[in-house]
Biotite code that builds the C-alpha atoms (Angstrom):
import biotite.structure as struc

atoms = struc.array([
    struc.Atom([0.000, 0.000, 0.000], chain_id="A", res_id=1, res_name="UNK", atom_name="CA", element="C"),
    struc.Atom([1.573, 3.086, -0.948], chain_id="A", res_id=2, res_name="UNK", atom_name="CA", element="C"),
    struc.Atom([2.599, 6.122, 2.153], chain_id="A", res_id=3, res_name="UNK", atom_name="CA", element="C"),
    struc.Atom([1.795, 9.910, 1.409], chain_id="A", res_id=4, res_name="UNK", atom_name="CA", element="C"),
    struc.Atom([5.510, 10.078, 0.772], chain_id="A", res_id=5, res_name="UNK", atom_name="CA", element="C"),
    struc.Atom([5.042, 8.156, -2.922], chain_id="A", res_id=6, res_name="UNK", atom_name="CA", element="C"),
    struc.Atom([2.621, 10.789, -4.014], chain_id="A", res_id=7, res_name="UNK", atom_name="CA", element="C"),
    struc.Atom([3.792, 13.921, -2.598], chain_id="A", res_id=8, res_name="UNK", atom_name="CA", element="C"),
    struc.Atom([7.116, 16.062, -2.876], chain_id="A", res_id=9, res_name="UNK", atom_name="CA", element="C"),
    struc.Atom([7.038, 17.253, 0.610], chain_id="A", res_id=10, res_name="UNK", atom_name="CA", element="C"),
    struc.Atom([10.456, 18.564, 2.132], chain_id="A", res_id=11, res_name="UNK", atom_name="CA", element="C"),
    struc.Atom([11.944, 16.446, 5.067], chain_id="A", res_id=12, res_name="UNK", atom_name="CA", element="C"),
    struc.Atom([9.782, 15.771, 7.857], chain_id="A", res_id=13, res_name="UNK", atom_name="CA", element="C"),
    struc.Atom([11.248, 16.103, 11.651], chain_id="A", res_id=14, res_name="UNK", atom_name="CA", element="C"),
    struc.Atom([11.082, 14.238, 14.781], chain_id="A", res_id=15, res_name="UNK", atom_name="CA", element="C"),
    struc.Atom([8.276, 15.154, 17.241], chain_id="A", res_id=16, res_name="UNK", atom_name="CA", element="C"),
    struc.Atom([10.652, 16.317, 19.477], chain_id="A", res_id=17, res_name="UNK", atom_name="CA", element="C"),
    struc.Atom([12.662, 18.674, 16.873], chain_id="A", res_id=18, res_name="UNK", atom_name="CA", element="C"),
    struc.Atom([9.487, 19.724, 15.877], chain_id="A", res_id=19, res_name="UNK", atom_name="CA", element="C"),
    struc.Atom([8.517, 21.146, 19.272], chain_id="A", res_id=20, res_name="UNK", atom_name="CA", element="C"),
    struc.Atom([11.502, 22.551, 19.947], chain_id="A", res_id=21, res_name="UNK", atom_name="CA", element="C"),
    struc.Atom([11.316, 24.497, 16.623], chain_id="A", res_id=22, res_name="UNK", atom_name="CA", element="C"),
    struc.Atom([7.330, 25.703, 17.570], chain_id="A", res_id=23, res_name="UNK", atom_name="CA", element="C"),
    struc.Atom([8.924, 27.541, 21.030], chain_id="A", res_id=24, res_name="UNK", atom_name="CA", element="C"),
    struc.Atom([11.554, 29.096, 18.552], chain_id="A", res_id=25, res_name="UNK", atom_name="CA", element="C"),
    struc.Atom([9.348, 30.577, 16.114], chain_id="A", res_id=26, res_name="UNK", atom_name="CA", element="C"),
    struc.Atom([9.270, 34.353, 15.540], chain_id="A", res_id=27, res_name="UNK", atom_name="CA", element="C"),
    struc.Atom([5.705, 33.962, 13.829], chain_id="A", res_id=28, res_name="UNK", atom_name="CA", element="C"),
    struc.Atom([3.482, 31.195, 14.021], chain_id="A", res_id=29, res_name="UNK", atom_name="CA", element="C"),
    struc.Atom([0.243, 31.178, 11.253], chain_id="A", res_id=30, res_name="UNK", atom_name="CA", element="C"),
    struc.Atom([-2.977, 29.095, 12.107], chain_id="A", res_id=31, res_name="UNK", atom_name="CA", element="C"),
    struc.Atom([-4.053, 27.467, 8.737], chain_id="A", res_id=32, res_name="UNK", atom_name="CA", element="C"),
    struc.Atom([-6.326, 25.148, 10.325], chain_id="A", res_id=33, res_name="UNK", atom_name="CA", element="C"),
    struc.Atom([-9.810, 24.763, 7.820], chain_id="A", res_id=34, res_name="UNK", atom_name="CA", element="C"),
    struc.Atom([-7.263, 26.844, 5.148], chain_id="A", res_id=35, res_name="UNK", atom_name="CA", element="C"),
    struc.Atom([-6.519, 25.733, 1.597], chain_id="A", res_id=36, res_name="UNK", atom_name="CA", element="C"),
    struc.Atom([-4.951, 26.750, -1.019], chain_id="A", res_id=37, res_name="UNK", atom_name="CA", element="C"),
    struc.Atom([-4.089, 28.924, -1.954], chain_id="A", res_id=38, res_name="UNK", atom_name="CA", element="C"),
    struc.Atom([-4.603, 30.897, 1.046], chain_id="A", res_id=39, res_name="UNK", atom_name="CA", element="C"),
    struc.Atom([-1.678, 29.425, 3.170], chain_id="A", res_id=40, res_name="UNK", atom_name="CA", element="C"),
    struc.Atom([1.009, 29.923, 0.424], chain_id="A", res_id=41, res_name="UNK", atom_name="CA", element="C"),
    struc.Atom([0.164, 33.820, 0.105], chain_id="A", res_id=42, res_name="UNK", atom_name="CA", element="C"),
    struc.Atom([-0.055, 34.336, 4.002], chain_id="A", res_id=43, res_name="UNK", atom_name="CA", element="C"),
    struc.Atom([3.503, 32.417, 4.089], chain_id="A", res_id=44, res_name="UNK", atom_name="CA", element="C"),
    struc.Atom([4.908, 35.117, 0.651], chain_id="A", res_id=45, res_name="UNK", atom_name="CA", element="C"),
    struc.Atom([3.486, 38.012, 3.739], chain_id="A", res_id=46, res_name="UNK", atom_name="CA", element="C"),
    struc.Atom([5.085, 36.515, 6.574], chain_id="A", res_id=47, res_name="UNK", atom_name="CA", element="C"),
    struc.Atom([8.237, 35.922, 5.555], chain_id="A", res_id=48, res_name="UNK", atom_name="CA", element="C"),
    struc.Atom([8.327, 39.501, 4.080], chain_id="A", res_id=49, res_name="UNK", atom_name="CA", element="C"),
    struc.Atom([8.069, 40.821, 7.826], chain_id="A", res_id=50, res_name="UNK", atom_name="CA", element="C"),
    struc.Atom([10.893, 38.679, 8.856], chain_id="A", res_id=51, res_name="UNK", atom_name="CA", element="C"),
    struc.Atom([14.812, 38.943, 9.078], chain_id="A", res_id=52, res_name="UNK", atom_name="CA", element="C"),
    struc.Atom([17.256, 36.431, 7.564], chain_id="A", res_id=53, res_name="UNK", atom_name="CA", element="C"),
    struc.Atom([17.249, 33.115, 10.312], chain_id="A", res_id=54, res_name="UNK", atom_name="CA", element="C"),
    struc.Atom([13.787, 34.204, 11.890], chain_id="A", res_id=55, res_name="UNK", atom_name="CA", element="C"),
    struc.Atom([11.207, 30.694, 11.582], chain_id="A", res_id=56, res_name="UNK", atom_name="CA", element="C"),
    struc.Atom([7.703, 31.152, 10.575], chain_id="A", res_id=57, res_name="UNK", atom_name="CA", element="C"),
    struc.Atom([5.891, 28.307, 11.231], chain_id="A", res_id=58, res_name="UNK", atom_name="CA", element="C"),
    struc.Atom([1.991, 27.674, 9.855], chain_id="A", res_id=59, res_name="UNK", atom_name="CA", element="C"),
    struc.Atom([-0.125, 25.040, 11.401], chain_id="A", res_id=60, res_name="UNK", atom_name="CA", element="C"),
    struc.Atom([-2.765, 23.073, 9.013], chain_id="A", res_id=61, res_name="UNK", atom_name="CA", element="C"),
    struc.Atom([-4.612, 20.231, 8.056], chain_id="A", res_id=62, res_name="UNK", atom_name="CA", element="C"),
    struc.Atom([-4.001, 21.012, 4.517], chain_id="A", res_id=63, res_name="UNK", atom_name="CA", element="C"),
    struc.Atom([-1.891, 18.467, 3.363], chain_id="A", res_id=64, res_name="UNK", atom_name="CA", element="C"),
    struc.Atom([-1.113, 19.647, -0.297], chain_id="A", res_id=65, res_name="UNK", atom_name="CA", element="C"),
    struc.Atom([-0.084, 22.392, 1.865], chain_id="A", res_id=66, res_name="UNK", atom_name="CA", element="C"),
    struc.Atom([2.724, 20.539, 2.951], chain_id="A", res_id=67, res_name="UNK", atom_name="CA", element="C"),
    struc.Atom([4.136, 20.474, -0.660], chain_id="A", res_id=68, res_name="UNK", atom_name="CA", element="C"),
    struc.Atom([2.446, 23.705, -2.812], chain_id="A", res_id=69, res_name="UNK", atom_name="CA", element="C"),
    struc.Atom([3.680, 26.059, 1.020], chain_id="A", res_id=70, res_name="UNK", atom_name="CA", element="C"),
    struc.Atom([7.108, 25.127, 0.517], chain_id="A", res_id=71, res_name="UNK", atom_name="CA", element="C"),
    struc.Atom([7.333, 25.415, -3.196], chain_id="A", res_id=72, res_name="UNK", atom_name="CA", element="C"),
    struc.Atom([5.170, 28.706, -3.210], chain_id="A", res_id=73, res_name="UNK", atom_name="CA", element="C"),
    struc.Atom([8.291, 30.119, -1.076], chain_id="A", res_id=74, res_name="UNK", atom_name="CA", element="C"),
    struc.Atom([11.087, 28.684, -3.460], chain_id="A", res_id=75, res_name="UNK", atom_name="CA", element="C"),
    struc.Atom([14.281, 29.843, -2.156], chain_id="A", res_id=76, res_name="UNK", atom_name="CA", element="C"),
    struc.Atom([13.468, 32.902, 0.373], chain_id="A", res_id=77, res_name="UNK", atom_name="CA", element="C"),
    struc.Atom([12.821, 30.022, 2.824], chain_id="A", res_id=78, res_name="UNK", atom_name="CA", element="C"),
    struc.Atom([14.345, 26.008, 3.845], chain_id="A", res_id=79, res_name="UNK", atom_name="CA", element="C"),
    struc.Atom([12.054, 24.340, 5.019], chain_id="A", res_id=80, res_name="UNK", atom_name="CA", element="C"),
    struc.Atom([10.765, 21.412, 6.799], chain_id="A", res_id=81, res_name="UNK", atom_name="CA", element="C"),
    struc.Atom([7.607, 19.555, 7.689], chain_id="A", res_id=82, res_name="UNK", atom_name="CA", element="C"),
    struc.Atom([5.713, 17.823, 10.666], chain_id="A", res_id=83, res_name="UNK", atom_name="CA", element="C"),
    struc.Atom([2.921, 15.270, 10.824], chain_id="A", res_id=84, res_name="UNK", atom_name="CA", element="C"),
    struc.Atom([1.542, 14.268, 13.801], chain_id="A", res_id=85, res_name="UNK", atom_name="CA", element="C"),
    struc.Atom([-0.576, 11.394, 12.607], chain_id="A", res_id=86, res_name="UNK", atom_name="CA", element="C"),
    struc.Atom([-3.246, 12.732, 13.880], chain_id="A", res_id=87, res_name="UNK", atom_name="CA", element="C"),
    struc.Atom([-4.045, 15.221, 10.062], chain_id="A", res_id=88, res_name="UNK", atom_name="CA", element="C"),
    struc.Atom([-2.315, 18.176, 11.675], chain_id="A", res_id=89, res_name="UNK", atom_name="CA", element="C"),
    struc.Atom([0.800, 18.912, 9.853], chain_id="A", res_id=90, res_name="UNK", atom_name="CA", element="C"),
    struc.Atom([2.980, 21.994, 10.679], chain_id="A", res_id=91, res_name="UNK", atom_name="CA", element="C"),
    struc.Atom([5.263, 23.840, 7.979], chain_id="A", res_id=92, res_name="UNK", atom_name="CA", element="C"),
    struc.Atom([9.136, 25.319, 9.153], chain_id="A", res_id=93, res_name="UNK", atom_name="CA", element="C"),
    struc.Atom([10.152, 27.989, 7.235], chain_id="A", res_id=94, res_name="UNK", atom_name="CA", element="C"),
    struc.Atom([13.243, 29.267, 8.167], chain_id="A", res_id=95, res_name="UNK", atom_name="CA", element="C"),
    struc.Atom([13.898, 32.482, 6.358], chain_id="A", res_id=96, res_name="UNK", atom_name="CA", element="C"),
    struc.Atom([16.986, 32.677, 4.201], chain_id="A", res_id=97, res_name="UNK", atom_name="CA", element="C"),
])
């Protein structure tokens, strides 16, 4: 049976404990929960703008083509990383470059 990971082109996925270290790090955190797209990708372009280079924006959803179209919507202003808790909430590190 195939995993979400054959069908999508997510960026790497981190450890539950990574991940929460990462959420008490954030400089901005965005609720996306009940968002699609292409809301979440245009609220990401806007928070990153009011960032510095190294800040982490992080956006919380239950989006998953979020997951993928966030991260590729943000090309190279932002590495990122993803987190699924297995439970359909998924949260999206962008670390600003």
């Amino acid at each position: 049976m195939p995993s979400i990971d054959d069908v999508t082109d997510a960026p790497d996925e981190l450890s539950d404990d990574r991940a929460d270290e990462l959420l008490e790090e954030a400089d901005l955190v965005q609720d996306m929960m009940g968002e699609v797209c292409p809301y979440p990708q245009v609220e990401a372009k806007k928070g990153l703008q009011q960032l510095e280079s190294g800040d982490l924006l992080v956006q919380e959803t239950d989006h998953v083509p979020c997951t993928e179209n966030v991260p590729k919507a943000v090309g190279d202003d932002a590495e990122a990383k993803v987190w699924r808790s297995g439970d359909a909430t998924y949260r999206i590190y962008l670390r600003k470059q």
